[in-house]
Short mmCIF file of the C-alpha atoms (twelve columns), coordinates in Angstrom:
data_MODEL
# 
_entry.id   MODEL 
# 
loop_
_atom_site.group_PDB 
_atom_site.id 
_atom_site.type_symbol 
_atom_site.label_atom_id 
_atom_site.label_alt_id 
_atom_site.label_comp_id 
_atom_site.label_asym_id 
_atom_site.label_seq_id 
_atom_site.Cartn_x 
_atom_site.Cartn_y 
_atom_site.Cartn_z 
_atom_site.pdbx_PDB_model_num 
ATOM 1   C CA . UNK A 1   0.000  0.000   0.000  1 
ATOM 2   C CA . UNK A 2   1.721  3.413   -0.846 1 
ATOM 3   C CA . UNK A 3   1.799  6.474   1.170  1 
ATOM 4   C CA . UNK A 4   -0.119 9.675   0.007  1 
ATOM 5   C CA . UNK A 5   2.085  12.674  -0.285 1 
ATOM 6   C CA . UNK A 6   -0.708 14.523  1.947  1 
ATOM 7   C CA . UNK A 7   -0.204 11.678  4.398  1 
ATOM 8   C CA . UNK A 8   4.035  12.627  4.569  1 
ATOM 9   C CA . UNK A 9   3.446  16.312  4.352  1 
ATOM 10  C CA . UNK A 10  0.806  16.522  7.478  1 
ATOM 11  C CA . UNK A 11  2.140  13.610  10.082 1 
ATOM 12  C CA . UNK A 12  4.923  14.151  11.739 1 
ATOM 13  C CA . UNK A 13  7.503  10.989  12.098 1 
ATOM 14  C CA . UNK A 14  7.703  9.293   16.097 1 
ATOM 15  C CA . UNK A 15  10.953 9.867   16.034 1 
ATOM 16  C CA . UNK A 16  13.339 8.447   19.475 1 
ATOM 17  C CA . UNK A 17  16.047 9.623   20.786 1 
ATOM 18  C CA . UNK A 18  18.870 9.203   21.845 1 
ATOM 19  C CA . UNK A 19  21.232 8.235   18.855 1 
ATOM 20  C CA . UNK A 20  21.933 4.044   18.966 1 
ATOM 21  C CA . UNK A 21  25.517 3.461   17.773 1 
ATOM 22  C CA . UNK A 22  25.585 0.013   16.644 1 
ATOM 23  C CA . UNK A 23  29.124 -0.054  16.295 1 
ATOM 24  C CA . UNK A 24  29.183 0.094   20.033 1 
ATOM 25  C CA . UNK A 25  30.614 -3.097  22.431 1 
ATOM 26  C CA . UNK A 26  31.835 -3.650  25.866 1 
ATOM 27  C CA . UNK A 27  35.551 -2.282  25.834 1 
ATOM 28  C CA . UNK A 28  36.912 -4.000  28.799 1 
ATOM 29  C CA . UNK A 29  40.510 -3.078  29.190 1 
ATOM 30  C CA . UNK A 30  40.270 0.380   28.146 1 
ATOM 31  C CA . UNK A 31  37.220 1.099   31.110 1 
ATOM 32  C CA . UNK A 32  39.784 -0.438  33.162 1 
ATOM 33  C CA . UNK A 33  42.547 1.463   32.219 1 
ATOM 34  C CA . UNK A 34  39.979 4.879   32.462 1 
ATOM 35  C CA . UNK A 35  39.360 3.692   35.973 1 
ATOM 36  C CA . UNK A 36  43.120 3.936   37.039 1 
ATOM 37  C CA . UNK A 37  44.296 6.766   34.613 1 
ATOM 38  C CA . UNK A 38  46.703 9.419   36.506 1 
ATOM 39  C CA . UNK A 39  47.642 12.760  36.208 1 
ATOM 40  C CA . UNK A 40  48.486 13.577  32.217 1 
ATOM 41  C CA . UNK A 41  52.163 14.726  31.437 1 
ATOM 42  C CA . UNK A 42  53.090 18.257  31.845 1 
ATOM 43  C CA . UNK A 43  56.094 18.526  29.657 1 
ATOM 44  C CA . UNK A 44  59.013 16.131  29.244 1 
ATOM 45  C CA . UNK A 45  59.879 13.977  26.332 1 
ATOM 46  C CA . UNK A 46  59.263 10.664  27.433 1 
ATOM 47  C CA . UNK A 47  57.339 8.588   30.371 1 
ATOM 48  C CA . UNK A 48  60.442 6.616   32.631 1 
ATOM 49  C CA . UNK A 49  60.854 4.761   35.109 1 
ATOM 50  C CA . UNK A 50  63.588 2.992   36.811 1 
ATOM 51  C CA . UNK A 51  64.048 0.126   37.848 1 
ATOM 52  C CA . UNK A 52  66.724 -2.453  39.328 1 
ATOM 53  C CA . UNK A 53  67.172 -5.996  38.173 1 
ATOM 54  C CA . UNK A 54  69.347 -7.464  41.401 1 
ATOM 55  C CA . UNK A 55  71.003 -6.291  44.208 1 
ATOM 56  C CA . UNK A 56  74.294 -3.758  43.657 1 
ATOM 57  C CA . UNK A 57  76.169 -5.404  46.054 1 
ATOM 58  C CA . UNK A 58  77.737 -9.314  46.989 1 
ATOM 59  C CA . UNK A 59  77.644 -10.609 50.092 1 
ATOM 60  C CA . UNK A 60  80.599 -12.823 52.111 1 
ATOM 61  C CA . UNK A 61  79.936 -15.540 54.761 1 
ATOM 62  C CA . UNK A 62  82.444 -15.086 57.654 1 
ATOM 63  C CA . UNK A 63  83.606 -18.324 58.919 1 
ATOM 64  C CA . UNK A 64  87.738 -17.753 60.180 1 
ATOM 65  C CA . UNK A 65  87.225 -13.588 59.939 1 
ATOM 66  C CA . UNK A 66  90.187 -12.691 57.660 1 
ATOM 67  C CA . UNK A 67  87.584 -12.903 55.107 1 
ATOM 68  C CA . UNK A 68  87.417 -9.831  52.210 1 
ATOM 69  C CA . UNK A 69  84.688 -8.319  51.468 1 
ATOM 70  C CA . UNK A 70  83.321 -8.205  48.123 1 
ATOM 71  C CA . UNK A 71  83.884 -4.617  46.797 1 
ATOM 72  C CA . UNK A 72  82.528 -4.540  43.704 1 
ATOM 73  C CA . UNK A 73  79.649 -2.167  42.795 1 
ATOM 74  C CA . UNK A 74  77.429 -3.766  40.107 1 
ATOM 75  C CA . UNK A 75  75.307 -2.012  37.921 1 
ATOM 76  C CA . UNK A 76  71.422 -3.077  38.149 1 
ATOM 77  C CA . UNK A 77  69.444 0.000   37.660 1 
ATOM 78  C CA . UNK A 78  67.810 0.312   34.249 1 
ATOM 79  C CA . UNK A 79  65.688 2.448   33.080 1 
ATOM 80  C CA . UNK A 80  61.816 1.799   30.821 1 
ATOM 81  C CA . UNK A 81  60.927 4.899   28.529 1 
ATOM 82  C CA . UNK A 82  57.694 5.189   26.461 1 
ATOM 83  C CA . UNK A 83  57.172 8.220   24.269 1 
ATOM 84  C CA . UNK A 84  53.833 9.444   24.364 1 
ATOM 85  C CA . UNK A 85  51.678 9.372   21.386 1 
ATOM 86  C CA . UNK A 86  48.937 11.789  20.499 1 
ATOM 87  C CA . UNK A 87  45.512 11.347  18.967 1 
ATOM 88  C CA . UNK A 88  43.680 13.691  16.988 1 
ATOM 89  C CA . UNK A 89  40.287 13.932  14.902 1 
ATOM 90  C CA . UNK A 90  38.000 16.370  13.459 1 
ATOM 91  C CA . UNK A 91  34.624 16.278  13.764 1 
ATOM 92  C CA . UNK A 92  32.780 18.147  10.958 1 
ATOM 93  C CA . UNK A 93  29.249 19.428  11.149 1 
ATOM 94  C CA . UNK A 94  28.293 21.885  8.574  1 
ATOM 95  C CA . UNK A 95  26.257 24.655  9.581  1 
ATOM 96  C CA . UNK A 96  23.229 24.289  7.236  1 
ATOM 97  C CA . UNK A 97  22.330 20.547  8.872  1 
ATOM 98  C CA . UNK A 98  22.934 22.281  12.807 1 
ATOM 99  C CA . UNK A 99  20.576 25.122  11.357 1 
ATOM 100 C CA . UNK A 100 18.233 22.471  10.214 1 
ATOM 101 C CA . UNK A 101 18.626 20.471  13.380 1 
ATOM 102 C CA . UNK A 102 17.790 22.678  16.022 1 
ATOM 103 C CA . UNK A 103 14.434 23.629  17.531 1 
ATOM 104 C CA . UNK A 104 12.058 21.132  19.237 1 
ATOM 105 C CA . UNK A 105 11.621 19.146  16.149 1 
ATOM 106 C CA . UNK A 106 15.263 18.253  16.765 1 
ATOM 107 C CA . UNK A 107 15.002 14.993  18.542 1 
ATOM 108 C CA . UNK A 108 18.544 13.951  17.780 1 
ATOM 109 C CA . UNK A 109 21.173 16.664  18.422 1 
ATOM 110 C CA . UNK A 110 23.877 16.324  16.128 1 
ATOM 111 C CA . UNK A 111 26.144 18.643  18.449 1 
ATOM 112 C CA . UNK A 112 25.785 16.402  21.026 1 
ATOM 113 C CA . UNK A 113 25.819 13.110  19.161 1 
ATOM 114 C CA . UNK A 114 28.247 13.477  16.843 1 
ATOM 115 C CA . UNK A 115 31.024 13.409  19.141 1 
ATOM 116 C CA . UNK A 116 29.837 11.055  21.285 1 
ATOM 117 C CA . UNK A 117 29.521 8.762   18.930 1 
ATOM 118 C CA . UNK A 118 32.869 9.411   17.705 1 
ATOM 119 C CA . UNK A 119 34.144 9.104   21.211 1 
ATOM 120 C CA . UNK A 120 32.648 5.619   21.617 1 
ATOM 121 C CA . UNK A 121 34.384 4.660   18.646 1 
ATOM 122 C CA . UNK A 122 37.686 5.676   19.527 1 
ATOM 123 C CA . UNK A 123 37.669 4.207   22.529 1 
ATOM 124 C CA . UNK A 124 36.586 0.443   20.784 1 
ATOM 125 C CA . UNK A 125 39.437 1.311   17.899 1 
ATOM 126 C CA . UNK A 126 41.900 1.783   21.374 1 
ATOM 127 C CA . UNK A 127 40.245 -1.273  23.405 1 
ATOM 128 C CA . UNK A 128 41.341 -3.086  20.356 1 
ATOM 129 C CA . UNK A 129 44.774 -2.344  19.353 1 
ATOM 130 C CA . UNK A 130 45.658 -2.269  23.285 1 
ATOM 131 C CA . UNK A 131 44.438 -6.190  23.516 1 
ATOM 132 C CA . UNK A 132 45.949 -7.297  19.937 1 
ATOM 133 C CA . UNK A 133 47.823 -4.921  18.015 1 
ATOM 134 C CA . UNK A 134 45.246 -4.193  15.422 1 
ATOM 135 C CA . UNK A 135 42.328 -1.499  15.104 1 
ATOM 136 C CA . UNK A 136 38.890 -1.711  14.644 1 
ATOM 137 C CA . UNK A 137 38.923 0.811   12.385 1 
ATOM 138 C CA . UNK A 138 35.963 2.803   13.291 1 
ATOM 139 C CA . UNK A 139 37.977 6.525   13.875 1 
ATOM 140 C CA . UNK A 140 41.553 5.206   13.771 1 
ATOM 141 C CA . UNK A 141 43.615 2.656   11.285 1 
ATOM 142 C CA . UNK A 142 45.712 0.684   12.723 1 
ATOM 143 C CA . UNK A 143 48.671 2.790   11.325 1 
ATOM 144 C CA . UNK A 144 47.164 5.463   13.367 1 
ATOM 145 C CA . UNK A 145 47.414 3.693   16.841 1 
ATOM 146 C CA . UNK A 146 51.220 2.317   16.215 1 
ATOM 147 C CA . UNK A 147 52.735 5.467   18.536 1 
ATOM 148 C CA . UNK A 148 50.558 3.299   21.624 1 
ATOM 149 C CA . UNK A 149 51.659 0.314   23.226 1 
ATOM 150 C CA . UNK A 150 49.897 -2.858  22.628 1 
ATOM 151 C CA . UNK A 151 49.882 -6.001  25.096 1 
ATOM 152 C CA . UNK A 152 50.161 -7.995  22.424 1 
ATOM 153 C CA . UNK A 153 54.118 -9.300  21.912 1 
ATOM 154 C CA . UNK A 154 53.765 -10.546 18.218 1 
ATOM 155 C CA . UNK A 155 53.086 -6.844  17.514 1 
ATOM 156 C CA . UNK A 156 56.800 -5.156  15.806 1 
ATOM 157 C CA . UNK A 157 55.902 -2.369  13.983 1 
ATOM 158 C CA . UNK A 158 55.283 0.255   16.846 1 
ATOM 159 C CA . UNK A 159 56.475 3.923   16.033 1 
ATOM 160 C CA . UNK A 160 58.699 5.650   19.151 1 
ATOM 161 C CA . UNK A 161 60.601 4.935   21.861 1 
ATOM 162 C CA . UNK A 162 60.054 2.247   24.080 1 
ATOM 163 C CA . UNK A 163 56.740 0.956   21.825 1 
ATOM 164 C CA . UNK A 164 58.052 -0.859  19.336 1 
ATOM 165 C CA . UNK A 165 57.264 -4.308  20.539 1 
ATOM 166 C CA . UNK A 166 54.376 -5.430  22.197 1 
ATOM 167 C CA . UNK A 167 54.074 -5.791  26.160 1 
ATOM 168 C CA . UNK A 168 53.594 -10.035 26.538 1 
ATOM 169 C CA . UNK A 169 56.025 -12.580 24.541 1 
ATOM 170 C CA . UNK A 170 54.394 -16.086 23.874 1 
ATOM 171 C CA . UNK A 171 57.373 -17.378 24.862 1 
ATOM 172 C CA . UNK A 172 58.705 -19.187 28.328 1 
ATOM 173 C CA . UNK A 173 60.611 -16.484 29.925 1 
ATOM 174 C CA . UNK A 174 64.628 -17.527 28.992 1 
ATOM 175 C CA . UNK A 175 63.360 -17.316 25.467 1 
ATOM 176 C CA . UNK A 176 61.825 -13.860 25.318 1 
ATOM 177 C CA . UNK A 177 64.280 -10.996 24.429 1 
ATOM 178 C CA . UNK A 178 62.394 -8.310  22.532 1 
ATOM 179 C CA . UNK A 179 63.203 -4.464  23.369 1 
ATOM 180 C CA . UNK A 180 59.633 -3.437  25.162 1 
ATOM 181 C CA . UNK A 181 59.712 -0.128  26.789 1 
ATOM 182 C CA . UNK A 182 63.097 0.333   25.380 1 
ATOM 183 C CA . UNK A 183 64.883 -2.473  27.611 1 
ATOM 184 C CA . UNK A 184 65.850 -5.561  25.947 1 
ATOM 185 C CA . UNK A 185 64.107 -8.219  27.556 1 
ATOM 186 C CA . UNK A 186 66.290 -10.660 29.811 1 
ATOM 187 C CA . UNK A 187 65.419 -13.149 32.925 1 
ATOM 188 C CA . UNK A 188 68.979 -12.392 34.243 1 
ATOM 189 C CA . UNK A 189 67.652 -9.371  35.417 1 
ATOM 190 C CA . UNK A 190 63.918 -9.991  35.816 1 
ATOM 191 C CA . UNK A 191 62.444 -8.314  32.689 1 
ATOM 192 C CA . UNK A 192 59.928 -10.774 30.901 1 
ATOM 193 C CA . UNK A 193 56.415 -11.581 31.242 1 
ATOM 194 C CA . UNK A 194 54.856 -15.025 32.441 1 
ATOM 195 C CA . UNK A 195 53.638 -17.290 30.280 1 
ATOM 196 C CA . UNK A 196 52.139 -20.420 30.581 1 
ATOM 197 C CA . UNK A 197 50.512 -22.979 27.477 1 
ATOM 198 C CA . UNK A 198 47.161 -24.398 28.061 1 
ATOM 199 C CA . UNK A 199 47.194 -27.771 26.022 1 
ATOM 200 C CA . UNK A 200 43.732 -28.582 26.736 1 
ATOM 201 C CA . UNK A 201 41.067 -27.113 28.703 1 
ATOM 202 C CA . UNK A 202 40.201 -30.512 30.402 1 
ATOM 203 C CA . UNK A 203 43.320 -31.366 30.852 1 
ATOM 204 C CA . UNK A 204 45.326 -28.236 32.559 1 
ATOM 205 C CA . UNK A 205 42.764 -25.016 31.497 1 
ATOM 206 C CA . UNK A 206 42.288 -24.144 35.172 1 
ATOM 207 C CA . UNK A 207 45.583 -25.496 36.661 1 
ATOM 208 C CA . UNK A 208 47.475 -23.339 34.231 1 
ATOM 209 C CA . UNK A 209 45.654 -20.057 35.097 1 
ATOM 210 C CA . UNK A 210 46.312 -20.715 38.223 1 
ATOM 211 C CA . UNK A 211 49.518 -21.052 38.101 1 
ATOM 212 C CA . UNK A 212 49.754 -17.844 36.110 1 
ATOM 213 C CA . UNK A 213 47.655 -16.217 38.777 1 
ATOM 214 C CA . UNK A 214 49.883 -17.261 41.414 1 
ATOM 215 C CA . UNK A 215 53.702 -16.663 39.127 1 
ATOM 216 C CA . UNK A 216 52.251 -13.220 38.823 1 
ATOM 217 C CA . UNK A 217 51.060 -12.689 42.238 1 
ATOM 218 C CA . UNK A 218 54.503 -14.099 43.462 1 
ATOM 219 C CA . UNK A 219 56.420 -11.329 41.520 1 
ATOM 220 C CA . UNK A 220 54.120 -8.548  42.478 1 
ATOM 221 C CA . UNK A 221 55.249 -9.008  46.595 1 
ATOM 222 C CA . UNK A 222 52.983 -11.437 47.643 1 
ATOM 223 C CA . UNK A 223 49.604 -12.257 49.161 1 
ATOM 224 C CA . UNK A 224 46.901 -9.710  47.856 1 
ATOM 225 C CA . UNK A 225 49.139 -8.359  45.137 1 
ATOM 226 C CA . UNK A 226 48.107 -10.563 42.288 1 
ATOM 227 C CA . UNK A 227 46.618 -9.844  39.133 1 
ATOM 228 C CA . UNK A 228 43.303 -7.236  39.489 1 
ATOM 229 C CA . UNK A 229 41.670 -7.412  35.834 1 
ATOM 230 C CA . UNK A 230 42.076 -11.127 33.858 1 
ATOM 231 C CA . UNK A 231 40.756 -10.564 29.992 1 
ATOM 232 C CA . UNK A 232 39.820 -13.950 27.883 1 
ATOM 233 C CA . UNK A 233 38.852 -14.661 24.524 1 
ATOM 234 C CA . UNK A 234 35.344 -15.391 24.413 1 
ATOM 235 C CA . UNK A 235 35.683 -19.656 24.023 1 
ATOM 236 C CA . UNK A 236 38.217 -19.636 26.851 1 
ATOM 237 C CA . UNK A 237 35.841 -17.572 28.617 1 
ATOM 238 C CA . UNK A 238 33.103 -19.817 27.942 1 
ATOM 239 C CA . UNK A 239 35.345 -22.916 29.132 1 
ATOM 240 C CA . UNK A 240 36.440 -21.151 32.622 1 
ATOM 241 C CA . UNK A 241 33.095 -20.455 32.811 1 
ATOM 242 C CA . UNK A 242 31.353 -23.492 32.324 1 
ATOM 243 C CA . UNK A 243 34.138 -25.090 35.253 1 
ATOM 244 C CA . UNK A 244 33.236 -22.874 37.698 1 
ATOM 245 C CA . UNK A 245 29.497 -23.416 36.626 1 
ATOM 246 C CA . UNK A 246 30.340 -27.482 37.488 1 
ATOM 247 C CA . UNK A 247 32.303 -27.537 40.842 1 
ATOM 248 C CA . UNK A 248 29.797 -27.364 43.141 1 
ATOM 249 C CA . UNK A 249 28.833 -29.727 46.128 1 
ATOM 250 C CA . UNK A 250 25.666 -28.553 46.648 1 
ATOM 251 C CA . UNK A 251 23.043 -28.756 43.759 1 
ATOM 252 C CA . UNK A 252 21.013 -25.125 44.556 1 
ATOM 253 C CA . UNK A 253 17.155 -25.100 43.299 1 
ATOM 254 C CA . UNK A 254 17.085 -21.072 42.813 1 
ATOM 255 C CA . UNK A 255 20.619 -20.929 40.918 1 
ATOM 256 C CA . UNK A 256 21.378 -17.542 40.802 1 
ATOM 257 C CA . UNK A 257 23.930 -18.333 37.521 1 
ATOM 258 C CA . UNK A 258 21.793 -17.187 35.327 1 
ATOM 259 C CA . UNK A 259 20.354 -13.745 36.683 1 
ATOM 260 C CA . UNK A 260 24.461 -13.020 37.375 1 
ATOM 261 C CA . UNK A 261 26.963 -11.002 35.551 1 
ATOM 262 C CA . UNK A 262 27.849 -13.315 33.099 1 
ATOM 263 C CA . UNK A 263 30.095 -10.804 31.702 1 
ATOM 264 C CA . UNK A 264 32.800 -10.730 34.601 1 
ATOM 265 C CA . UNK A 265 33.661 -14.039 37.031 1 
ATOM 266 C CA . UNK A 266 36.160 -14.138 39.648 1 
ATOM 267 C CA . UNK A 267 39.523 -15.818 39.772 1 
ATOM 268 C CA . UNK A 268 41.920 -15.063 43.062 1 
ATOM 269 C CA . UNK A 269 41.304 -11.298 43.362 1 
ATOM 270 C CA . UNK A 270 41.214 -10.121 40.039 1 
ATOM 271 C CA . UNK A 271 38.038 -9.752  38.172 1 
ATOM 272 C CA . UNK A 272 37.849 -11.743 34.785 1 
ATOM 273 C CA . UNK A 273 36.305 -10.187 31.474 1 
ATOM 274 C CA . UNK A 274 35.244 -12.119 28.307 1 
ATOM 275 C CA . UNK A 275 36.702 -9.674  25.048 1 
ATOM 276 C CA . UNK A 276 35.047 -10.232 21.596 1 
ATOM 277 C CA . UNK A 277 38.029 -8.176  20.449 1 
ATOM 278 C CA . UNK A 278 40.869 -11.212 21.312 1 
ATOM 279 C CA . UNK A 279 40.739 -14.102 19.190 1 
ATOM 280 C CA . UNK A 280 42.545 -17.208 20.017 1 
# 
């Protein structure tokens, strides 16, 4: 049945607002990240920090007491830069549509949407590249986010100090010797990343993130300084998941498993994420 042009002309349209951006998904690490951000650079050329791979100084044991002591200073301080990269992007509205969009027949602002939305996509371009080294490419190529640094250690082609290479090797720790925050990456002095291979979930899935949990929490000082955010790929997700779900004693009539976060589980004290954006 077609429309009447008297029909269109007289009736206005039910329009809704606000703007829905499609585009739009959970961005895990980067709300993370937003939650801890600190104070932004004033000045400087690059973001450093030391720090010290052993002990500067060997110790004797004292057993007849004409022992000598051990004079010899070694050198253990070192030193991670990162240049920081900046992001920039235009938002254009012309002034004829903002004309035409104004009023009370303007149920969606484009001043106010238009960056938003362009806001949310940055952010899920960032989430990205942060987790794998690649960009959605919503606002930002991929080329475009190569001055950040990614977590993801395959990742080479970073432009700037101390980016170049991504953040975690896939590689047990003796083997991993990439520069990452301009340091080249050694175990003799304590600069890698822990990794651990999960063969098969039923075999060693939840032994092996354990052991990861606890590796970590080990290097960070101890009890209640593990790992606070864990991010999976959705299938491993699904499989830690699905284990919890299954080790239980008590069989519960209300189970509350559905009507739960099913977005964000527990594992020692860090809070665990499923990421559409990884892909194992």
């Amino acid at each position: 049945m077609t429309i009447s042009t008297e029909l269109l002309n007289t009736t206005f349209a039910d329009l809704r607002g606000p703007l829905v951006n499609s585009f739009v998904r959970s961005s895990e690490l980067f709300e993370a990240l937003d939650k801890k951000a600190r104070m932004p650079m004033e000045g400087g050329t690059y973001i450093e920090r030391s720090f010290s791979g052993g002990a500067p100084a060997r110790g004797v044991g004292v057993y007849v007491g004409d022992e000598l002591l051990n004079m010899t200073r070694r050198q253990q301080i070192r030193k991670f830069q990162v240049e920081p990269h900046r992001l920039v992007v235009a938002i254009n509205i012309p002034k004829r549509e903002l004309n035409q969009n104004s009023g009370k027949l303007a149920i969606i602002r484009l001043i106010e949407q238009y960056p938003q939305s362009t806001m949310e996509a940055a952010k899920a371009d960032i989430n990205k590249f942060l987790l794998t080294g690649v960009s959605r490419g919503l606002v930002f190529q991929t080329a475009e986010l190569n001055g950040l640094l990614t977590l993801n250690g395959d990742h080479s082609t970073g432009i700037g100090t101390g980016v170049s290479d991504g953040l975690l090797d896939f590689a047990a720790p003796a083997s991993q010797s990439g520069t990452v925050q301009n340091v080249a990456k050694s175990s003799s002095y304590f600069h890698f990343n822990q990794y651990n291979d999960i063969s098969s979930w039923a075999g060693n899935g939840i032994t092996q993130l354990r052991k990861t949990y606890r590796q970590c929490a080990h290097y960070a000082g101890g009890i209640g300084k593990g790992p606070d955010c864990v991010i999976m790929d959705d299938d491993t997700y699904t499989n830690f998941e699905d284990s919890r779900r299954d080790n239980v004693r008590v069989s519960i009539v209300d189970d509350k498993i559905d009507k739960s976060n099913t977005l964000g589980l527990t594992l020692g004290l860090a809070m665990v994420y499923s990421s559409i954006d990884l892909d194992r």
